[in-house]
Each structure stands twice: as C-alpha cells, then as structure tokens.
C-alpha positions in Angstrom: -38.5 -22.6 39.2 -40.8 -23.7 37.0 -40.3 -27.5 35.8 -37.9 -29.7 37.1 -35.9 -32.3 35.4 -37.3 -35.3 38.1 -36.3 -38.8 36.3 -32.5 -37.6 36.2 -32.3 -35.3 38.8 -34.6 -37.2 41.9 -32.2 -40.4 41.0 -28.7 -38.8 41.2 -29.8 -37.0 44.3 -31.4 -40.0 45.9 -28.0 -42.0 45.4 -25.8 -39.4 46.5 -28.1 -39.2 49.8 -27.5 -42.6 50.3 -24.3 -42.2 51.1 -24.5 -39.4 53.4 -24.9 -42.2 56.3 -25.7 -40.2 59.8 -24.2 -37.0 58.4 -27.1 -35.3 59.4 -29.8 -37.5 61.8 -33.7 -37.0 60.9 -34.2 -36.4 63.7 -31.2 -34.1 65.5 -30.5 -36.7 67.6 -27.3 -37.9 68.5 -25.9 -41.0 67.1 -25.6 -43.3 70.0 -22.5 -43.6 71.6 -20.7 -40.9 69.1 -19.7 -38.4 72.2 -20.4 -40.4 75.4 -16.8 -40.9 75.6 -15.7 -37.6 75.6 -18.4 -36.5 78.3 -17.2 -39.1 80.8 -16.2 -37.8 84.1 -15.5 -34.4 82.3 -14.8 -31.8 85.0 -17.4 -29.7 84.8 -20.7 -28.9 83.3 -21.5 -29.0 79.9 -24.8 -29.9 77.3 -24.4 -33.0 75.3 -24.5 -31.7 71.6 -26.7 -32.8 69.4 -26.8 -33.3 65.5 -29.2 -30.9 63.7 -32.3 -31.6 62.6 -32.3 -31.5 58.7 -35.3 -32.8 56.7 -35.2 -36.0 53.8 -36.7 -33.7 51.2 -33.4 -33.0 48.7 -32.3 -31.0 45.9 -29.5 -31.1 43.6 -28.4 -27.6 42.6 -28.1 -28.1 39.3 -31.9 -28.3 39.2 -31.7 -24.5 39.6 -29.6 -24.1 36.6 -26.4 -24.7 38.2 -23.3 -25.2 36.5 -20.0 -26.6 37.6 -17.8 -26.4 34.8 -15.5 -23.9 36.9 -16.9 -20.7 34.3 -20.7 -20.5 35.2 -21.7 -18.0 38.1 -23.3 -20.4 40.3 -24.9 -18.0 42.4 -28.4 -17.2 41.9 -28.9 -21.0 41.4 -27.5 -21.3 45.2 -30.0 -18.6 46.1 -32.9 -20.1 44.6 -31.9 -23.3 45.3 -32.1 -22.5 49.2 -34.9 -20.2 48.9 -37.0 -23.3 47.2 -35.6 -25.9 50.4 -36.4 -23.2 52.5 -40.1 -22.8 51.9 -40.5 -26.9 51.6 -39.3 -26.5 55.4 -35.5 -27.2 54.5 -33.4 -30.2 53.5 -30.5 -31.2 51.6 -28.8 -28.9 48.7 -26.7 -31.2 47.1 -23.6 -30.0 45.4 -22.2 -32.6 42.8 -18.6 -33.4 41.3 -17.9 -30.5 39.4 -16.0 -26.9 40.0 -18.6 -24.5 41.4 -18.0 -20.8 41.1 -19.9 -18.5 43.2 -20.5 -15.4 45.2 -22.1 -15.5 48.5 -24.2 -18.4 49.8 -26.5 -18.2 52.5 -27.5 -21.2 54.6 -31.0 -21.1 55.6 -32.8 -22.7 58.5 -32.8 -26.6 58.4 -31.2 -26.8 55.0 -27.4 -28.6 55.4 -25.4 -28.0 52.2 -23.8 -31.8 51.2 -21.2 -30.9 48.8 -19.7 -34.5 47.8 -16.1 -35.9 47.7 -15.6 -34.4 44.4 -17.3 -31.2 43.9 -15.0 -27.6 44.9 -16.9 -24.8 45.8 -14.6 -22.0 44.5 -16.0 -18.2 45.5 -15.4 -15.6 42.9 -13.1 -12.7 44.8 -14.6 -9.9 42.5 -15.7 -7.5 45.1 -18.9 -6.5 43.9 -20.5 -9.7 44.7 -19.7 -8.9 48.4 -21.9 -6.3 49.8 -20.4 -4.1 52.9 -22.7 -5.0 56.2 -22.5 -4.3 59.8 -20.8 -7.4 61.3 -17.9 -8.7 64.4 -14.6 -8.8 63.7 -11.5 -9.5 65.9 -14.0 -8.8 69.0 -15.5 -5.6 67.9 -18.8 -4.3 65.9 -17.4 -3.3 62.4 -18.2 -2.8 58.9 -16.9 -6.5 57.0 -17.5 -7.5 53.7 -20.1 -10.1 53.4 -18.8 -13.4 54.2 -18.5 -16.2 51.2 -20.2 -18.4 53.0 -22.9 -17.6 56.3 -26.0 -18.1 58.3 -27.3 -15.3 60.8 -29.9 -16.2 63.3 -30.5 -20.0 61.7 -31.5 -23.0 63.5 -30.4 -26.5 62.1 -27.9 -26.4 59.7 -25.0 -28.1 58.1 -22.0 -28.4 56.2 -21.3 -32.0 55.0 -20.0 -34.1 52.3 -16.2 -34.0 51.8 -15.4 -31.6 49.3 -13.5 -28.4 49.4 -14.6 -24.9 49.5 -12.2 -22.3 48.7 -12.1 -18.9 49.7 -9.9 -17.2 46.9 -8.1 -15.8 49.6 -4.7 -15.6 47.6 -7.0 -12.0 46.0 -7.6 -10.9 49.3 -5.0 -10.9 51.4 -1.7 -8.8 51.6 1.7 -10.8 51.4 5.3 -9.9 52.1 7.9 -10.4 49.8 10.2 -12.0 52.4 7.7 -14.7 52.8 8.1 -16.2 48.9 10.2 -17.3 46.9 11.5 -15.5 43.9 9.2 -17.3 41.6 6.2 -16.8 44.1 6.5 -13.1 44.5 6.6 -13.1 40.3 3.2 -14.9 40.5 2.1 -12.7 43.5 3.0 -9.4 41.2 1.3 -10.3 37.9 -2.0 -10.8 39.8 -1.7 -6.3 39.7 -2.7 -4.6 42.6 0.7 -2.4 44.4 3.2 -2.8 46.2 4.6 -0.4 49.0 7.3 2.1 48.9 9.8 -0.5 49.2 8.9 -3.2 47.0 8.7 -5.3 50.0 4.9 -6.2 50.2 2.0 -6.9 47.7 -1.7 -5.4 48.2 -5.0 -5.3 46.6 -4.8 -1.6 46.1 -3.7 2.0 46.9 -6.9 2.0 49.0 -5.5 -0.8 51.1 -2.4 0.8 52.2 -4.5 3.5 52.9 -6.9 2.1 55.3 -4.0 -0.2 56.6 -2.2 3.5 58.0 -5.9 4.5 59.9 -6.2 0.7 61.5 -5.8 -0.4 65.0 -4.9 -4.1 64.2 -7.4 -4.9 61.7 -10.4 -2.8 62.5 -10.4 1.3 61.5 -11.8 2.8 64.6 -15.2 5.1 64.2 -16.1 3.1 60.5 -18.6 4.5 59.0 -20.5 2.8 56.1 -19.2 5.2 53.6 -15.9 4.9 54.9 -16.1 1.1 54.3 -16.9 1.2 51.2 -14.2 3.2 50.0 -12.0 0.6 51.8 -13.5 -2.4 50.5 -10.4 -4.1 49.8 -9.3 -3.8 53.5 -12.1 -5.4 54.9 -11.6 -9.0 53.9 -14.1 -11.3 55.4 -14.0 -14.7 57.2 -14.5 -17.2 55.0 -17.4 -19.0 57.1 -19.4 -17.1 59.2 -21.6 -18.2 61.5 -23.6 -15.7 63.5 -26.1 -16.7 66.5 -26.9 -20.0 65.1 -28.2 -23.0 66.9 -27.8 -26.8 66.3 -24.9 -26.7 63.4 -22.4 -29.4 62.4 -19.7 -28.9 59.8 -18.4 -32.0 59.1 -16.1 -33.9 56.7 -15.2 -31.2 54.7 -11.8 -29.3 53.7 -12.1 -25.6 54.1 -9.1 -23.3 52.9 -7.9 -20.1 51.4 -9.6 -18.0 53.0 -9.4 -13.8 53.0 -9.0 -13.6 56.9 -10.0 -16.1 59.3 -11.1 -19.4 57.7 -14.1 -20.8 60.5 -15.9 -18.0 62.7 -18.7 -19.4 65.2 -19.8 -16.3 66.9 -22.5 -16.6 69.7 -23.8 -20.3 68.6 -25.3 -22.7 70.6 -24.9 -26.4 70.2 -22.4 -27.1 67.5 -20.3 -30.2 66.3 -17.2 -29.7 64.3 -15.9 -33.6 63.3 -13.4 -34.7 60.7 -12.9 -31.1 59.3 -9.4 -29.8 57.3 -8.7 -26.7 57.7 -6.1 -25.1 55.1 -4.5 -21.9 54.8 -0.9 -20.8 53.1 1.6 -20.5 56.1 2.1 -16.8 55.2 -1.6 -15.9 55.3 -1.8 -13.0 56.7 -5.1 -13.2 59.8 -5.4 -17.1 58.5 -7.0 -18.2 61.6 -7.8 -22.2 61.1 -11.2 -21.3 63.8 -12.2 -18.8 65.9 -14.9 -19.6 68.6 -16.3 -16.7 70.1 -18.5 -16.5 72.5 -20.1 -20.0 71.9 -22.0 -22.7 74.1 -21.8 -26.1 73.9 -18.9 -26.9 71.1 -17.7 -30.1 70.2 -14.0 -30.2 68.0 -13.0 -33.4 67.0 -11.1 -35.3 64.7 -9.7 -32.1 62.8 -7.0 -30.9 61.1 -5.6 -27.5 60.9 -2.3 -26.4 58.4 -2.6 -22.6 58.9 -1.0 -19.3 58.4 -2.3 -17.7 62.1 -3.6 -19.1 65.4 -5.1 -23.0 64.9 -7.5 -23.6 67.0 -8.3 -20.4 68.9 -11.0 -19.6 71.8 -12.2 -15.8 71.5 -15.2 -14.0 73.2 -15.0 -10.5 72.6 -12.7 -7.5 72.5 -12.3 -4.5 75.4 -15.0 -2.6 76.2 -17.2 -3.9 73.5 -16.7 -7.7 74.3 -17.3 -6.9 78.0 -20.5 -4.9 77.0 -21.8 -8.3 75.3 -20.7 -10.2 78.5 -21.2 -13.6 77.0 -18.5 -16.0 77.7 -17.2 -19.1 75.6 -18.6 -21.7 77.6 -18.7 -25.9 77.2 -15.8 -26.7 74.9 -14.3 -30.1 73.9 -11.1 -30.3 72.1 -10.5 -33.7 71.0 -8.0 -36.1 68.9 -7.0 -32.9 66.7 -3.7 -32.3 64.8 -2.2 -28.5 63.9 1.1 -28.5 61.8 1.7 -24.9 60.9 0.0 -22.2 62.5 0.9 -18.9 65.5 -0.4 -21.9 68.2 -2.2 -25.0 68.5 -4.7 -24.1 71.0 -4.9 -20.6 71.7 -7.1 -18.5 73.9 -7.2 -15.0 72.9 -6.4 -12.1 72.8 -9.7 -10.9 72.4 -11.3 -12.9 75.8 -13.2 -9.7 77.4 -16.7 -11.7 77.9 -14.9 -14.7 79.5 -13.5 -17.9 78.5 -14.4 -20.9 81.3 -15.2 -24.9 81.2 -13.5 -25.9 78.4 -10.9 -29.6 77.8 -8.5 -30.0 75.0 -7.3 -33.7 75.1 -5.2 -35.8 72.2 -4.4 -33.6 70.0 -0.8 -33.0 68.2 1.0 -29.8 67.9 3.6 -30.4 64.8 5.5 -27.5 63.9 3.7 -24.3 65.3 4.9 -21.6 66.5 3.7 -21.7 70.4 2.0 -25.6 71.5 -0.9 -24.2 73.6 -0.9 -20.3 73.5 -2.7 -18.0 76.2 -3.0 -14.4 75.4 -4.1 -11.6 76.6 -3.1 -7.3 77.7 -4.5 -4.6 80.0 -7.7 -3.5 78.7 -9.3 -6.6 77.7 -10.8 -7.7 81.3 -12.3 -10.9 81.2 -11.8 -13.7 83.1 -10.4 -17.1 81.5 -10.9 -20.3 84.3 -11.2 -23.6 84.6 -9.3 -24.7 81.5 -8.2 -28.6 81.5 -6.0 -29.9 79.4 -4.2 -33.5 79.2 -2.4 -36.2 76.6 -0.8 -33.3 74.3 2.3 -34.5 72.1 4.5 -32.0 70.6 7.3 -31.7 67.5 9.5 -28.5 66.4 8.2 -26.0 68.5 9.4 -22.7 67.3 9.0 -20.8 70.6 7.5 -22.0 73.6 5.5 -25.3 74.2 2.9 -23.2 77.3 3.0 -19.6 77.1 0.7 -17.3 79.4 1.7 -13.3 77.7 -0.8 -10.8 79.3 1.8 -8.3 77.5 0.3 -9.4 74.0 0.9 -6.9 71.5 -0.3 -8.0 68.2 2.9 -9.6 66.8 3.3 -13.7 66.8 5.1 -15.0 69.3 7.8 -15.4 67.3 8.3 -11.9 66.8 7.6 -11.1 70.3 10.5 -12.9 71.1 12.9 -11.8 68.3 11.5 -8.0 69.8 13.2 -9.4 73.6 9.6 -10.5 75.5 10.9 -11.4 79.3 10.5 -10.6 82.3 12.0 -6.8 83.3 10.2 -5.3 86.1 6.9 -3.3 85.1 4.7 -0.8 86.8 1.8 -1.9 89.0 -1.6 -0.2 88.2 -4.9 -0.8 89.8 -7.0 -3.4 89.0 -10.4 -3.0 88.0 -12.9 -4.0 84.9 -10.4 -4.0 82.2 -7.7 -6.1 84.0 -7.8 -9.6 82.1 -7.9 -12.3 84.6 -6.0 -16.1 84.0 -6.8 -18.9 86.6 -7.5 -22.5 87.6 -5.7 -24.0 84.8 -5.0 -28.1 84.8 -2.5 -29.3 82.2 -1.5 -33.1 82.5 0.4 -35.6 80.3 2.5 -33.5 77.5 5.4 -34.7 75.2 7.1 -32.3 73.5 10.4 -32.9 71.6 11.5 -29.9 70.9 10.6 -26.4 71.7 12.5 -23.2 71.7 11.7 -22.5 75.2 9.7 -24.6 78.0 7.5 -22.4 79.4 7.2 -18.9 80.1 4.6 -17.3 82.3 4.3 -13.7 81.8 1.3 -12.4 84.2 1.0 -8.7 84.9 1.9 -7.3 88.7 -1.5 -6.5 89.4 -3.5 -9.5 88.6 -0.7 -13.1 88.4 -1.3 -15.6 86.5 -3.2 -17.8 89.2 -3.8 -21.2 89.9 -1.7 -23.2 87.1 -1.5 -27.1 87.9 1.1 -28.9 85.2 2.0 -32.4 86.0 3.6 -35.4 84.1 5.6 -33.4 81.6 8.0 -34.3 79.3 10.0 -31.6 77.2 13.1 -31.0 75.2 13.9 -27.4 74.6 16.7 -25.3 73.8 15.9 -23.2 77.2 14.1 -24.0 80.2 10.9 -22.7 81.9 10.8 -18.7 82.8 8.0 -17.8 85.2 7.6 -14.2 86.0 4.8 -12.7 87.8 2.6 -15.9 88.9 1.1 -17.2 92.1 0.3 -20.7 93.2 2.1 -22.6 90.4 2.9 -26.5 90.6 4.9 -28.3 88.4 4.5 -31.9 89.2 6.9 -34.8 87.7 7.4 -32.2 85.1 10.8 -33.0 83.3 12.6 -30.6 81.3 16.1 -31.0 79.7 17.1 -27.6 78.4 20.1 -27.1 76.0 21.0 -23.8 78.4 20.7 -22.5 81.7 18.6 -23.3 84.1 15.7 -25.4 84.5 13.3 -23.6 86.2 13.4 -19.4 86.4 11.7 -17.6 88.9 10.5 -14.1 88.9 7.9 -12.5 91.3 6.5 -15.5 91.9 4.3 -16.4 95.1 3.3 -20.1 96.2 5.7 -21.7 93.9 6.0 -25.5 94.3 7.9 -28.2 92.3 7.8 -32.1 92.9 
C-alpha cells in the first residue's frame, strides 16, 4: 500500500470507532462489574475472563481497495488490510455499510475485525478460494477445507460490530427433498449439482455421494491429502474457526449460513461470546449454532441460536484421538441464552473423550428444539463429563425429551432415535476400561417446561450408570413421563410431572433411587 486516502478515510474510521463503546478495552481489561454477577458463589473454580487487548490504531478496508458493492472480490484487500494492522502491532479493521464478497479471512494477533450494523460479509463458495489443510473436525485430525473465517495460534482478537457474516452455506451443504417445499426443492435443483438415485436428496456433486459412501459420520477414515482434494465438496468447513487462540471476544454480531458448523472454539483459552445470533436453516445438514471443544475459561451470554443441529454444544475430542489430546472443556458459563430450533439447547457431546467438567448453564430458554438439555455419548468415546450445574431453564414445544442422558448415541437426532424405538431393553455388560464414557455429579434446579414429548429419559450403559444426577424444583408437561434405565444415585426433588400417559416415574436397573 502505497498512499492512503487519510482526509476521508482517518474521519469515517475515527467516527465509526466512536461508537464501538467497550467493544474491545485498550487495555484487555474487563469492564467493571460486566461478569461479577455471574461468578458469584459459582460452584467451582473458574478464571475471570477478560476482554482482549486490541490497539486504537484503525483501518478501514476500503483503504486497501476494498469494495462492497456485493461484485468486487474483497479478498486480497482483507489480506493486506490485516497484514498492514499486523505489522503496526494490530488494531481495528473496520468493515463499513456495504455487501462484502470474499474468500477466506484470516484474523491476525491483536487485530479485532468491527464490521458495523450495516455492512454483510458474504464469502464466495467457489471452491478454489478454499485451500485443503490439515485441521479437527467432529473430534478427529482430518483434512477440512479452509475455513471462511479463522485464526490459528493468535492472541487478542475479536469479532465486533453488529453486522452479519454469511457463510454461503446453502452451496455447501446437502439437503433432502422431504425437508422443502415444492417451490424450495425447484430453487434447491436449479442451483445444478445431482441428485441421488431417487430424486430424494440434492448434492454438490457426483464426488459428494462418493465420499459420503466411504465416511464414518462426516470424516473418511485414513484421508489422505490427495484423497481430499478429490473430495473437496465433501469437506465443508465450519464457518468460524478458531484454533488455540487466547483472549477472543465475538460480540454483537449475527453469524449464519454456514457449510457445517457455524462457531468452532477449539483449544482457546479465555474467550467471551456476548450478544451473538447465531442462524442456520432448520434443515441444515451438521448446522451446529457452537461447538466448544476443548476450551478454558468461556463465557456465553446473551445469545441467540435458530439452528438446523445441536445449539449450544460442549465437545472435547473424539475416541482414541480426543483421549490422546487429553484436554478437557473446562470453566464454562452459560448464561441468559435463547435456542428456538436446533437437535438441543445445551448439549454435551458426543464427541467428549478429553473430558467435559466445571461448567453452569443458568437462564436460558429452550423454544422449540428437539431435546431441552441433551447429554450424549457411546462405548468408545471414554471421557469423563462431571460437575455440570445447571438451574432457572424454561422450556416450550419440546419435540422429544426435556433431559436426556443416551450413552447409546448413534448419529441420528433424537428425534430419529426415538422414531428408530430408543428404550430401555436389556443389553450386554462388557468391561470397563479407557473407552467407557463416564457421566456424573450432575445438579439441575428450577426448570419449566410446557410441553415435551417425553420427561426424561436416562439411558446409561450397564457397566458404567449414569451417576450422581441431583434434579429438584421441576415443573413439566409432557405427553409421557420420566423413563430411567440404568442409573445409580438419582434424586428427583419437588420434581412435578403431569404426563398425558402412563406412569410418572419408570424405573429400570436403577440403584439408589430417591424421590421427594
């Protein structure tokens, strides 16, 4: 960059910092009093989070011959435009009212990308742009696409502003005919791409189908680079990823559309997630709202997710793999959230090998999702998930269950799981050892839920019980009552369920069972 355009330039950027208020504190501090609440008499030990650390110095990226008339490739002027923050020791990129195409966007150390109310950051799906690398997906090492938008191994960063970034996912991601309407599937078909034997589902390509056969869930085992490549249209990124990162706040914006999961954290430290919307189509296929995996110190508040997968979901590794890292999701708060559509509202797992411990969801509203607070997990994972508190929940239009333990997780939703006849029919003891998944000291308090398919259901294997689950001063309306197989030391305390059917409360290998 040779010669900036200062007089114009330094004053729209200077008033649009202005208004970024504490978005991003000078110095990474936290505003007084924004989290104190939220950290009083919490039940275990935690960091307080802090805000990054970003810089004054500020940019506009139109100074790098950006354009966002919704045509213009904007991506070498986000390239240079966080190359030049970069070597000034970071700052603000500002993104203005406008459509901004783009391919990939890196966030650097210290920079914190303020996209303002009006601008859309819109990345181009043409896959070209997005280079096969050596990434984490669903819990296991794997060949990805580059993400649209990432940071690897960056300290101080941010996402701020209000505007949208969308992920073009709608070019990514399979969809089933059954899932559209008439007119929908005609829009769906004219994008080309196939469909399969049947006519019943849309793809990218031939090459899709292809790689779809040779998958174990989403991940081809034994990928190889080459391989990748010749699948490139299988291996749809998360939209955000953020990989080993320290000190990051996303906050204010809408993300949505996304080719798989929308928000991945994976091994960051520190991080504040406040006043975020989260949007994906309700058929998206893998449209996680966000994934933390195997995170420290997390802070989710004030968010809303409307998703086509799990809401809010806790991860931290898959089998072997996530067990070889070993590095638990650890000092989680989940507060004064909402999730309409979406596989759960809180969800931990299925991939929970490295551990999943200390973490409180509180306030939040489950309206319309398929399970209200979802645990998941199956023989082979190992892991252990503990001391998990959870209190003032309030619940609408459950589809299945409003608390659900399945360590018989299989892939499907749990809506399909129970269409398929999930219950409690005796199964086969094995041994325990490493790759038994372990579920215990579990606190849930104060939950509303007007309607739900069916209360609870506890499904806990024979050799390792769901252990240790405390529910008290519960409220719920369901069309069945609450099924607890395989499950030790369970109290249900002032819980009140009204059941259009049967029974109340259903038993099932059950030890230390007590009910006031």
């Amino acid at each position: 960059m040779t010669h900036f355009k200062f007089a114009t330039a330094f004053l729209a950027v200077a008033l649009i910092i202005t208004t970024m208020g504490t978005s991003c504190a000078e110095n990474g501090a936290q505003i007084k009093g924004e989290f104190d609440s939220l950290f009083e008499n919490l039940p275990f030990e935690m960091g307080m989070v802090s805000r990054p650390s970003i810089p004054a110095f500020s940019v506009s990226v139109t100074d790098f011959g950006g354009n966002g008339n919704g045509i213009f490739d904007n991506t070498n002027a986000f390239k240079k435009a966080m190359e030049h923050l970069s070597s000034k020791g970071g700052g603000h990129l500002v993104v203005p009212a406008g459509i901004w195409k783009t391919g990939p966007i890196e966030i650097l150390s210290n920079i914190d990308l303020h996209i303002v109310k009006d601008a859309v950051i819109i990345f181009d799906p043409t896959r070209e742009l997005y280079p096969i690398i050596s990434t984490s997906f669903e819990g296991l090492d794997t060949y990805r696409c580059e993400s649209p938008l990432y940071a690897q191994n960056a300290e101080n960063i941010s996402i701020t502003g209000g505007g949208v970034i969308d992920g073009s996912g709608q070019s990514w991601r399979p969809v089933k005919k059954a899932k559209l309407t008439s007119a929908q599937w005609k829009e769906v078909l004219a994008r080309g791409g196939v469909t399969d034997e049947k006519g019943s589902c849309w793809y990218p390509s031939e090459e899709y189908i292809e790689a779809e056969k040779a998958a174990d869930m989403n991940v081809i085992p034994e990928m190889t680079k080459d391989l990748a490549e010749k699948y490139k249209d299988f291996l749809r990124p998360v939209m955000v990823s953020l990989r080993n990162c320290k000190n990051v706040l996303l906050e204010g914006c809408t993300f949505q559309n996304s080719p798989a999961w929308n928000i991945h954290p994976l091994l960051c430290t520190n991080m504040i997630i406040k006043d975020i919307t989260v949007r994906n189509p309700w058929y998206a296929q893998n449209g996680d709202g966000i994934d933390i995996e195997s995170c420290t110190d997390v802070v989710l508040v004030s968010s809303t997710f409307d998703v086509g997968d799990d809401g809010i979901c806790v991860k931290s590794g898959k089998d072997e793999a996530g067990r070889k890292r070993g590095i638990p999701t650890k000092g989680l708060i989940v507060s004064d959230c909402t999730v309409y559509h979406g596989h759960g509202g809180f969800v931990v797992g299925s991939e929970m090998s490295g551990g999943v411990e200390n973490v409180k969801v509180s306030n939040c509203r489950f309206l319309g999702t398929d399970v209200g607070l979802r645990f998941k997990s199956k023989r082979g994972r190992g892991g252990v998930v503990k001391n998990i508190y959870i209190n003032d929940i309030y619940m609408t239009d459950i589809v299945t269950e409003t608390l659900l333990f399945d360590l018989f997780y299989g892939g499907k939703s749990a809506v399909e799981a129970l269409e398929d006849g999930n219950g409690t029919a005796p199964v086969e003891t094995i041994a325990v050892d490493e790759t038994t998944p372990s579920f215990r000291d579990i606190y849930i308090s104060n939950i509303v839920c007007n309607g739900a398919g069916r209360a609870m259901f506890f499904n806990g294997l024979p050799e390792m019980p769901v252990k240790n689950v405390n529910v008290t001063n519960c409220t719920i309306t369901s069309k069945s009552g609450i099924e607890i197989c395989r499950a030790e030391d369970v109290t249900l305390k002032n819980v009140k369920v009204t059941p259009e059917k049967g029974e109340a409360v259903i038993k099932s290998e059950v030890k230390n069972f007590i009910m006031e």
